[in-house]
C-alpha positions, 0 to 999 in steps of 0.5 A: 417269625415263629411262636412257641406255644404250649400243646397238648396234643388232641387224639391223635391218629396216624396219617399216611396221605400228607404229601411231606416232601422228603420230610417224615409225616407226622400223626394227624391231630385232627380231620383238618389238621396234619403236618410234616417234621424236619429237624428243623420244625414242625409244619402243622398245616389247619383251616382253623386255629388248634386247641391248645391247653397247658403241659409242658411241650411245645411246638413251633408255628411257622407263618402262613408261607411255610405252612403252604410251602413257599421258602423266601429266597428261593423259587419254589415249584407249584402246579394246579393244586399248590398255587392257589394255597400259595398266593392266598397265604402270601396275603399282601406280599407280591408274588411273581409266577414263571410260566415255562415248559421243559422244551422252551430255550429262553425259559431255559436262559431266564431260570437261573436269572430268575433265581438270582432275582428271588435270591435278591427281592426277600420280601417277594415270593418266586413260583414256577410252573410247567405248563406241562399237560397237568398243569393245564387247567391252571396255566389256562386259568391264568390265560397264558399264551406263550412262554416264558410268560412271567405273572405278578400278583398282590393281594391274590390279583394278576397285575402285570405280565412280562411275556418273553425273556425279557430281563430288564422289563421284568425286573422294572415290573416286579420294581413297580409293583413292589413300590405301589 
């Protein structure tokens, strides 16, 4: 869903740190506003609400999602200092975590069915982690134990595991939460 509003820009000042994946960094609106431009859209990313006063141009606002990054449809890579953006902007909407490592054979089988499930499930959100040696301090967070373990969170909770390459038990699990 996207709202058009009319925008005339507060001071604007060149911003060089925005991490814009491939996308072209735009001028920073203000110390807590910045955003990335596609041709698509512009992805203005703020702790609180912009200003926004008469003229003639406009933007659009994306929803919370994709300010924060995650693309309904499809798994989206996180690590230690997107995940938690992620889950928070997700609100109530469910959330399924695959916890893998580069190394592990059956995360190697689980990810291409783990991609077909976020092509099926477009009201969940697929993330993956490496619990690579950056990524510790999150995967310990989260209490993984071994891998693939697959975490499934609403409202910002862990509510059910699936640990191991267990198809079918994650689906039933992702089904569960979905309906409850």
């Amino acid at each position: 869903m996207a709202l058009r509003l009319p925008l005339t820009p507060p001071s604007i000042r060149p911003s060089t740190s925005l991490p814009c994946n491939g996308k072209q960094p735009i001028a920073s609106l203000s110390d807590s506003k910045s955003g990335c431009f596609s041709s698509k859209s512009l992805n203005v990313t703020s702790r609180r609400s912009i200003g926004v006063s008469g003229g003639n141009r406009s933007f659009k606002v994306n929803s919370s999602l994709d300010i924060a990054g995650a693309t309904v449809g499809q798994v989206t890579e996180v690590n230690k200092d997107t995940f938690w953006p992620i889950v928070n902007a997700a609100g109530d909407k469910t959330v399924v975590l695959d916890m893998y490592t580069q190394w592990c054979g059956p995360c190697k089988v689980m990810a291409p069915k783990f991609q077909e499930l976020s092509e099926k499930y477009l009201d969940v959100i697929f993330l993956k982690l490496d619990c690579n040696q950056d990524n510790k301090p999150l995967a310990k967070e989260l209490g993984i134990k071994v891998v693939p373990t697959f975490k499934i969170l609403k409202n910002k909770m862990v509510v059910k595991e699936v640990t191991g390459a267990k198809y079918d038990d994650l689906v039933h699990a992702i089904d569960a939460v979905r309906t409850s």
